[in-house]
Phi, psi and omega in degrees: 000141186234131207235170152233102193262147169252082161258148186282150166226151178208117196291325186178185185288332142310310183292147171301159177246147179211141181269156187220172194218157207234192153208132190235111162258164187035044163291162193215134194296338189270028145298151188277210205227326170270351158283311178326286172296022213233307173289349210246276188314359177273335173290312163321323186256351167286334174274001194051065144225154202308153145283193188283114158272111173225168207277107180221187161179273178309320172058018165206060182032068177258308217267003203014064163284298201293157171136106147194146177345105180262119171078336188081049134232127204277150197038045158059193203302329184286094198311142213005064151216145188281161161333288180325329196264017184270095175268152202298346198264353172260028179220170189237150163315124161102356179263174176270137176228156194231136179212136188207137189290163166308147175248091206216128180294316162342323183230076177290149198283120174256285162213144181052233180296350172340342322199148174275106171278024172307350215255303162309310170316320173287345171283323169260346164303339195279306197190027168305017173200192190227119168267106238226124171315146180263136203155183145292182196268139164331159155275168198280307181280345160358295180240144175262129200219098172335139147331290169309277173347298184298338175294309187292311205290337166308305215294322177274007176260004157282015174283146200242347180079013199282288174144009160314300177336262140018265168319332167277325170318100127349312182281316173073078163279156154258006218281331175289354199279296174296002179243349211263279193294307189323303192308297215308294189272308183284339153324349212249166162296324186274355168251028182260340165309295173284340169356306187291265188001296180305305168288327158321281182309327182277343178291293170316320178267013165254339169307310170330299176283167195293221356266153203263193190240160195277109166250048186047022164001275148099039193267321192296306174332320230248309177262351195290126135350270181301010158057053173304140192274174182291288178338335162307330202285336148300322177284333180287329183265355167258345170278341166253011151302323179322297181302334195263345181247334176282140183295134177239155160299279180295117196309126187276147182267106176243128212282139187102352184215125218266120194314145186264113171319094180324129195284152158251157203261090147265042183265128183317329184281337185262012175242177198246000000 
């Protein structure tokens, strides 16, 4: 197979960006979409020019390193799957592919298909755990954890974090990204304890970042690799009505916002 790529190159986050275009031979379909580019960079440097910088690690659609827009579809065409697992037999002899990192202000381009995610790490740092005794490990039976529960909390933790969500959005949202981590632990019995705190804290701190806001689409759903369903995003917006109306003893500690002291009743007519 003989290919053409449009790839974006960008020197760094400050520098302007531009697509330059490559000819890739003797691709072989059972190649992945990143060996493909693994040979189009061994041609690069053999000629002493920069490669292609892109993002990776696992290569076997785990780690959601790898990802960034094929065609203007984030990780191409094949409906739950990562880049890495894109293999060359879905494509024809002769095509052209235009390849470009997300485009999110949330992610700004560190060079060529790069893109900074950082924004999710803060976001599971706000409230991404559970607080839990330190020790050895419980026993598996310990807590009794509904099926079902188990079952959601399965489903949202197969968000891998690659930012396609994101990269699809009109809006360039996260909420499926964030309602995906919210889901993950409040489905479970051991994450109910803290259950407000956490949606409070992980909403706010994606308010923070640039990211835009969900007018239902449904684009993230449509691209996510890990086919997270629509529906979290709904269960995140009814856990966080929760959170915002249900009565606490104790005032919730929201990041960024510094708890407020309890007023005490000093009016005089009311003491003895």
């Amino acid at each position: 197979m003989n290919l053409t790529l449009r790839i974006w190159r960008q020197k760094n986050t400050n520098a302007a960006g531009q697509f330059v275009t490559y000819q890739v031979k003797e691709v072989t379909p059972d190649m992945s979409f990143l060996e493909m580019l693994d040979v189009l960079n061994e041609d690069l440097i053999g000629r002493g020019e920069p490669p292609v910088v892109f993002e990776h690690d696992c290569r076997e659609g785990i780690c959601g390193s790898c990802g960034f827009l094929i065609n203007g579809v984030p990780h191409g065409p094949r409906r739950g799957t990562t880049t890495c697992q894109l293999y060359m037999r879905f494509f024809q002899d002769g095509d052209s592919l235009t390849l470009e990192p997300w485009r999110a202000r949330a992610f700004p381009v560190v060079k060529d298909l790069m893109v900074d995610r950082s924004a999710f790490d803060r976001i599971i740092e706000a409230g991404g755990y559970i607080t839990a005794p330190t020790g050895s490990a419980p026993d598996a039976r310990a807590i009794l954890v509904p099926k079902e529960a188990a079952d959601t909390a399965m489903d949202a933790a197969a968000c891998i974090g690659c930012g396609a969500c994101v990269a699809a959005c009109p809006n360039a949202a996260a909420m499926l990204f964030t309602a995906a981590k919210v889901t993950h632990l409040n489905a479970l019995p051991q994450g109910q304890p803290e259950r407000d705190e956490r949606t409070l804290n992980m909403v706010e701190a994606m308010a923070r970042e640039d990211f835009g806001s969900c007018t239902n689409h449904a684009e993230c759903e449509a691209v996510c690799p890990k086919e997270i369903p629509l529906e979290f995003i709904a269960r995140l917006n009814r856990d966080l009505l929760r959170a915002a109306f249900r009565p606490h003893r104790e005032p919730l500690v929201v990041v960024g916002v510094p708890r407020q002291p309890a007023h005490e009743d000093t009016d005089p007519t009311l003491t003895s």
